[in-house]
Backbone as JSON Lines, residues from 0, in Angstrom:
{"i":0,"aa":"X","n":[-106.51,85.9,5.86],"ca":[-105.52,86.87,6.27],"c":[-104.7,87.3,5.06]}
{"i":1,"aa":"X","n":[-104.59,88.49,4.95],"ca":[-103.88,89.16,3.47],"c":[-102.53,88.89,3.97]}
{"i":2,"aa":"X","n":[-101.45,88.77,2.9],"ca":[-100.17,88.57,3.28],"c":[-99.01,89.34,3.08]}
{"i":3,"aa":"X","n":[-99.46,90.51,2.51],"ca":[-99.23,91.59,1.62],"c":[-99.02,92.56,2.53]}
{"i":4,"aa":"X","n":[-97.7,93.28,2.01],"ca":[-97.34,94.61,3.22],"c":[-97.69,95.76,3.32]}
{"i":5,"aa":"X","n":[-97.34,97.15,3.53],"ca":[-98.06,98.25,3.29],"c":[-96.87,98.71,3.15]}
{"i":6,"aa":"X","n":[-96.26,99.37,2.45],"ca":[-95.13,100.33,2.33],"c":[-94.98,101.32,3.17]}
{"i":7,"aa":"X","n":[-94.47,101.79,4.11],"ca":[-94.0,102.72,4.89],"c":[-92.83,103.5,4.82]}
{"i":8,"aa":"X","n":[-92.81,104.94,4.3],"ca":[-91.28,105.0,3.32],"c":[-91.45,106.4,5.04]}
{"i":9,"aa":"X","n":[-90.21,106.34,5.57],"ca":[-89.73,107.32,6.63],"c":[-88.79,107.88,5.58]}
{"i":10,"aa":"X","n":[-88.81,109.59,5.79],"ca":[-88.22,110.36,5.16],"c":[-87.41,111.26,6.52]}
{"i":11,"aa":"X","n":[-85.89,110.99,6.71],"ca":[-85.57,111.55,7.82],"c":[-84.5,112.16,7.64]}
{"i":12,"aa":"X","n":[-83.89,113.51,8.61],"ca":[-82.38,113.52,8.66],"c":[-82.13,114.46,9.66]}
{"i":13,"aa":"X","n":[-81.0,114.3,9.91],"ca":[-80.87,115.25,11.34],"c":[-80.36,116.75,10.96]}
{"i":14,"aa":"X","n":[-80.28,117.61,9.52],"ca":[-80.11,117.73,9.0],"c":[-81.13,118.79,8.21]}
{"i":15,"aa":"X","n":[-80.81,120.42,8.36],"ca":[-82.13,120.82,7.95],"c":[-81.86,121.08,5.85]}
{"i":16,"aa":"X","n":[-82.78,121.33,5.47],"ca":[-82.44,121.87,4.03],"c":[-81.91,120.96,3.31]}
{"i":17,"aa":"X","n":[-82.08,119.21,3.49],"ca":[-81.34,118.19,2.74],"c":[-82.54,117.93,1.6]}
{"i":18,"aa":"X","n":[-83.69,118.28,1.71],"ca":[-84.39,117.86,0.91],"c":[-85.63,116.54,1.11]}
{"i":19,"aa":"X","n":[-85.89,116.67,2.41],"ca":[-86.83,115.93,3.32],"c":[-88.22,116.08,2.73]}
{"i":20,"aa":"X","n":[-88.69,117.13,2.54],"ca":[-89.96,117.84,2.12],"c":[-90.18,117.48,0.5]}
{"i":21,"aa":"X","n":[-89.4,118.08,-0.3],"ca":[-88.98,117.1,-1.33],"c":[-89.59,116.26,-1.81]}
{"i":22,"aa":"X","n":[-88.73,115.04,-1.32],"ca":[-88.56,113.21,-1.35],"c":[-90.07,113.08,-0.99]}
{"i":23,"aa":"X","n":[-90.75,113.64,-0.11],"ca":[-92.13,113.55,0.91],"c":[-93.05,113.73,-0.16]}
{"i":24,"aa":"X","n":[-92.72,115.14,-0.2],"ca":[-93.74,115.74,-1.84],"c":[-93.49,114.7,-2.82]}
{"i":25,"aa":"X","n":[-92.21,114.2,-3.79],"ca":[-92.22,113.64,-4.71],"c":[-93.08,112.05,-4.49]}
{"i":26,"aa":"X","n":[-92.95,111.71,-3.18],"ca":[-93.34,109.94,-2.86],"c":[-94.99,110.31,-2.99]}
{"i":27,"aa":"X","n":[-95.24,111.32,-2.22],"ca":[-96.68,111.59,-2.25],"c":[-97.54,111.86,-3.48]}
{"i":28,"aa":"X","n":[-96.86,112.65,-4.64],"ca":[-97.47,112.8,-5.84],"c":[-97.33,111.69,-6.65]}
{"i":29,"aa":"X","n":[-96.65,110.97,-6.5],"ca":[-96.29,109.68,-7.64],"c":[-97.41,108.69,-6.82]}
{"i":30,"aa":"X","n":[-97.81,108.69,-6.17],"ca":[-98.76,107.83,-5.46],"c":[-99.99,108.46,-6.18]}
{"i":31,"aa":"X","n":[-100.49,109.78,-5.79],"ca":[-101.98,110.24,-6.18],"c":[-101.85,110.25,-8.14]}
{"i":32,"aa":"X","n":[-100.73,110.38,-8.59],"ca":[-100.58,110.47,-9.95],"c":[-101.07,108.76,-10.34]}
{"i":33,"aa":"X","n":[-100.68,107.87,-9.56],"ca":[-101.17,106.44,-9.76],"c":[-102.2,106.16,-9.59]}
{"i":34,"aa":"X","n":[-103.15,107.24,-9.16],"ca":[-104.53,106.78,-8.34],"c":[-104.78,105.93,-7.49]}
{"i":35,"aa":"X","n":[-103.75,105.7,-6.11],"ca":[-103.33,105.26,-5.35],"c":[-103.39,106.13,-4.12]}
{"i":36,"aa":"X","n":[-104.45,105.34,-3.01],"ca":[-104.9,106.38,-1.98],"c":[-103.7,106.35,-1.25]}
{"i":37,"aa":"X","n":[-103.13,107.83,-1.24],"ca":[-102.02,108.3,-0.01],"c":[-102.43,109.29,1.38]}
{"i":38,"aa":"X","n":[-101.89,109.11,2.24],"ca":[-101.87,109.94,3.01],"c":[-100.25,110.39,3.67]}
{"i":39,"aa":"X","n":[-100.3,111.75,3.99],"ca":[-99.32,112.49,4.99],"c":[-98.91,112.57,5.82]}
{"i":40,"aa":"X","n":[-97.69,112.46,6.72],"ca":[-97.91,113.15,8.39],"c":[-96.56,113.85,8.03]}
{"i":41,"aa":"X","n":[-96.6,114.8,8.8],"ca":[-95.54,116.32,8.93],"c":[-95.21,116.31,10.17]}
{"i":42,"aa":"X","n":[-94.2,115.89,10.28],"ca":[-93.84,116.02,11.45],"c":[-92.62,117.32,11.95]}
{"i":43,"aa":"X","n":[-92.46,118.12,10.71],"ca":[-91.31,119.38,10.72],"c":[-91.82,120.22,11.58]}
{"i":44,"aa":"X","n":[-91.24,120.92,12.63],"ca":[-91.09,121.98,13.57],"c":[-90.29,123.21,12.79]}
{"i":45,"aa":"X","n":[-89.86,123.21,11.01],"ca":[-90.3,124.34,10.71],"c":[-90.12,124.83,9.15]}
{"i":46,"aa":"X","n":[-90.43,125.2,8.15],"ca":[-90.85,125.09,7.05],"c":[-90.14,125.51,6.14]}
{"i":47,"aa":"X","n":[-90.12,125.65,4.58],"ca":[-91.57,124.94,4.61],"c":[-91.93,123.63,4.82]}
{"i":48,"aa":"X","n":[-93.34,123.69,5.28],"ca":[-93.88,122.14,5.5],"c":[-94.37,121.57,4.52]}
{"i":49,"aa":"X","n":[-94.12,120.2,4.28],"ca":[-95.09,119.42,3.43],"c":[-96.69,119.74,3.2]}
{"i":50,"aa":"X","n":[-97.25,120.06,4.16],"ca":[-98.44,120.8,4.54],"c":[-98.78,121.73,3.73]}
{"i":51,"aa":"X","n":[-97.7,122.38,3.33],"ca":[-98.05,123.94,2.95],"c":[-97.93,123.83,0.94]}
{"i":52,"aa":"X","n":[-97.37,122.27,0.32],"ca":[-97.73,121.87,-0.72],"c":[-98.82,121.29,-0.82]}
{"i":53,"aa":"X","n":[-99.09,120.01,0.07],"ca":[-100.03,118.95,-0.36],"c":[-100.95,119.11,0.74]}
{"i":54,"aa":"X","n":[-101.84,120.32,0.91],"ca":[-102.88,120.01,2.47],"c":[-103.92,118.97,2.05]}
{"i":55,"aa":"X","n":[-104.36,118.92,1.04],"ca":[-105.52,117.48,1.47],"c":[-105.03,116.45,1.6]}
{"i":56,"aa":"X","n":[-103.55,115.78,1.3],"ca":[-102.63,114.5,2.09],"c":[-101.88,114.42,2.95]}
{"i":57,"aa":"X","n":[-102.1,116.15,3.81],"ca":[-100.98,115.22,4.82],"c":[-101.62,116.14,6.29]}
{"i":58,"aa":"X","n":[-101.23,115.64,6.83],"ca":[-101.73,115.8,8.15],"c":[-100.15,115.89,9.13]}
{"i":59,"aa":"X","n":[-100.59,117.38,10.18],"ca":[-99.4,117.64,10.81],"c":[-99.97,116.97,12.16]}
{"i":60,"aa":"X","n":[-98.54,116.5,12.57],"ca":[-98.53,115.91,13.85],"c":[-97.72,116.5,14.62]}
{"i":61,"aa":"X","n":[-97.56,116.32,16.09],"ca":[-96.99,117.03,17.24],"c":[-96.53,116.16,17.73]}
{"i":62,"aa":"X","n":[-95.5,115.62,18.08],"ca":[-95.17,114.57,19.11],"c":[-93.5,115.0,19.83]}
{"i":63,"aa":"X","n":[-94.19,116.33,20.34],"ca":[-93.55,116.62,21.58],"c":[-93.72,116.1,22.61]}
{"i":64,"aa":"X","n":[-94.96,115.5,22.86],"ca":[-94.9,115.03,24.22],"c":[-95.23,113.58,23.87]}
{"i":65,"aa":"X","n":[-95.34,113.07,25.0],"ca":[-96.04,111.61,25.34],"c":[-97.34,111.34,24.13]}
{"i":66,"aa":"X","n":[-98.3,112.42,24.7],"ca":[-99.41,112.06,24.03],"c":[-99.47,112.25,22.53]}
{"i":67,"aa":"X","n":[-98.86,113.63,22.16],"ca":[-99.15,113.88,20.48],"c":[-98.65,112.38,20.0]}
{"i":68,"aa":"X","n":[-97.41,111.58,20.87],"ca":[-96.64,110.36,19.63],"c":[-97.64,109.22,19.74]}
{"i":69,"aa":"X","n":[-98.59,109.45,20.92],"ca":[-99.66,108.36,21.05],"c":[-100.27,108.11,19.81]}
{"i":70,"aa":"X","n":[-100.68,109.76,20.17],"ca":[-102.09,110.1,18.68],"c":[-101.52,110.02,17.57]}
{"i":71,"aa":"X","n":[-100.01,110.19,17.29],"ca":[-99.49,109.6,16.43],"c":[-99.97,108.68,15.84]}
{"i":72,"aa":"X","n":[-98.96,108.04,16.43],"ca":[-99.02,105.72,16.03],"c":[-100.42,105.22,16.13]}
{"i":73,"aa":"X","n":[-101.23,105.64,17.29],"ca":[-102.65,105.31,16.28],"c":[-103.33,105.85,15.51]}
{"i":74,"aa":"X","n":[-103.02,106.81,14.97],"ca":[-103.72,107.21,13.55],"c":[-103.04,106.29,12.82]}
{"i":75,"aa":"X","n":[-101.53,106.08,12.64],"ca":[-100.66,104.88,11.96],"c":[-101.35,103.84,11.95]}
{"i":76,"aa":"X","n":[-101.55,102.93,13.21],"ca":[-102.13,101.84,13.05],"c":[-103.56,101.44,12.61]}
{"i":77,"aa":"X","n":[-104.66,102.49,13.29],"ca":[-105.66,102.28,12.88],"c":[-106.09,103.08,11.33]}
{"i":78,"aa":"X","n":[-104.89,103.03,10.28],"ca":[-105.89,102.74,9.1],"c":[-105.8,101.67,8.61]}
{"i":79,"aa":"X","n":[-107.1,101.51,7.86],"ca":[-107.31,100.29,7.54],"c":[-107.25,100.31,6.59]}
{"i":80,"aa":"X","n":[-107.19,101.19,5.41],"ca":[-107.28,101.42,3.75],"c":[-105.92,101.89,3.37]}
{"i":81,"aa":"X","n":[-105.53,102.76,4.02],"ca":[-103.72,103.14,3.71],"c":[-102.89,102.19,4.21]}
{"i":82,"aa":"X","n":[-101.8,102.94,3.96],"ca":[-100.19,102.35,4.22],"c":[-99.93,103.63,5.56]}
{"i":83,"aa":"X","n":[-98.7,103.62,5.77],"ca":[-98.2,104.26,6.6],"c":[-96.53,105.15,6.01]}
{"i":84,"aa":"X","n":[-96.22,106.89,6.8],"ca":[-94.93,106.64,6.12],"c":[-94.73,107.68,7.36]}
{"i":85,"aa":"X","n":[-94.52,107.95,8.07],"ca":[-93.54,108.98,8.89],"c":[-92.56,109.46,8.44]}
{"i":86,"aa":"X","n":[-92.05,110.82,8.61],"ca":[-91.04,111.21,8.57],"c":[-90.62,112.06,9.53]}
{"i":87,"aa":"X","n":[-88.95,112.12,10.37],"ca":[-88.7,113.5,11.04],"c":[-87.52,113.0,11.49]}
{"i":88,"aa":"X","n":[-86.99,113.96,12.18],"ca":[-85.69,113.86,12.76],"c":[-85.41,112.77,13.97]}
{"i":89,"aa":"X","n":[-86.93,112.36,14.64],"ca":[-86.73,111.34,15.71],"c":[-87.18,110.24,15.36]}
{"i":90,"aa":"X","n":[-87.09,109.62,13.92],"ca":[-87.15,108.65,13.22],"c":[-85.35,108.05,12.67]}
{"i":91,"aa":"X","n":[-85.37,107.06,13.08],"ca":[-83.81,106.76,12.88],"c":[-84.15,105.6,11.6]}
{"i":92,"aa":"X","n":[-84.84,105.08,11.44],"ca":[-85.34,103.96,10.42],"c":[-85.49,103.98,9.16]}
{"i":93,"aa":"X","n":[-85.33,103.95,7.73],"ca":[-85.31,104.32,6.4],"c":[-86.26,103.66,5.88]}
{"i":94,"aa":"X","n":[-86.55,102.78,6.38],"ca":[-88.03,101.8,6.12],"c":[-88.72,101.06,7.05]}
{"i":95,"aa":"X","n":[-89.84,101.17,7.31],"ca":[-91.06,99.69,8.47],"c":[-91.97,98.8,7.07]}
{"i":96,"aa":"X","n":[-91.95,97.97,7.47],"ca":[-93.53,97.34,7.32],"c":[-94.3,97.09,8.08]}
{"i":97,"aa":"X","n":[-95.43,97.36,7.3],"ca":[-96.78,97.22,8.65],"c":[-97.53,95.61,7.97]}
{"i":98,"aa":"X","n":[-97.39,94.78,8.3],"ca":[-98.38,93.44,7.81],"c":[-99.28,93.44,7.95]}
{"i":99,"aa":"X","n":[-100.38,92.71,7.06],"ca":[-101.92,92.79,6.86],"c":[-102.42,94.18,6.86]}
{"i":100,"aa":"X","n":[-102.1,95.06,5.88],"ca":[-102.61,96.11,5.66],"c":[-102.4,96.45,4.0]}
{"i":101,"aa":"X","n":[-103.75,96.81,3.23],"ca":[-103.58,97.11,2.06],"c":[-102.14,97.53,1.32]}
{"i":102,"aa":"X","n":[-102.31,97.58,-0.03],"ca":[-100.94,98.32,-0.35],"c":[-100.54,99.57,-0.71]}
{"i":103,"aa":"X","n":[-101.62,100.98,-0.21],"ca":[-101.28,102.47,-0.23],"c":[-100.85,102.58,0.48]}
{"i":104,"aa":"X","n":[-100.38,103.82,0.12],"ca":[-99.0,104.3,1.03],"c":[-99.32,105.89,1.85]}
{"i":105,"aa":"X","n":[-98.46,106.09,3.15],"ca":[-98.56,106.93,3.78],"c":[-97.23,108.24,3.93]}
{"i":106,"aa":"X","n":[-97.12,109.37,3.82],"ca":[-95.44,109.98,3.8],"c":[-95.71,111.16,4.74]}
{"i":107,"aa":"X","n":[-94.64,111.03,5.5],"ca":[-94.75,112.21,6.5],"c":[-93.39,112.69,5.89]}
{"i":108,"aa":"X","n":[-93.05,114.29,6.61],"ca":[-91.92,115.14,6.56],"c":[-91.45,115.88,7.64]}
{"i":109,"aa":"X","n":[-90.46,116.01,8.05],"ca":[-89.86,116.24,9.61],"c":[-88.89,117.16,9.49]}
């Protein structure tokens, strides 16, 4: 059993134009600049999106309803090679760890 965490950096604020997208973009390039597999989730309802800098790392999510936050959290959980990072306004948390999961990292923007 690995003992080692996965970094999960939540980029949030209730708060539009603080610089969410940003922080998202900057966490995300300092990762691929390391040669360090990252991935995205976008969770902003409205732009610009993280998406619309980095489309091959990040992936937009919907979790207006029930189901998009399903399909959410398991895309979260079931990787097995990344980390995890959410970001958005219905994230109240500044950091998670996910245990027994490699050490790349994941960044969403909200």
């Amino acid at each position: 059993m690995n003992d080692k965490t996965t970094p999960l950096y939540v980029v949030c604020s209730p708060c539009r134009g603080v610089g969410k997208t940003l922080v998202s973009r900057l966490l995300t390039e300092f990762y691929v600049l390391d040669r360090r597999p990252v991935a995205a989730y976008d969770l902003a309802d409205e732009g610009p999106q993280l998406a619309d800098y980095l489309p091959q790392f990040t992936t937009i999510s919907d979790i207006g309803d029930i189901f998009g936050q399903m399909a959410f959290f398991e895309r979260l959980i079931a990787a097995k090679r990344l980390a995890a990072a959410p970001s958005s306004r219905s994230f109240s948390s500044s950091s998670i760890r996910i245990r027994n999961r490699p050490r790349p990292m994941r960044v969403c923007t909200g």
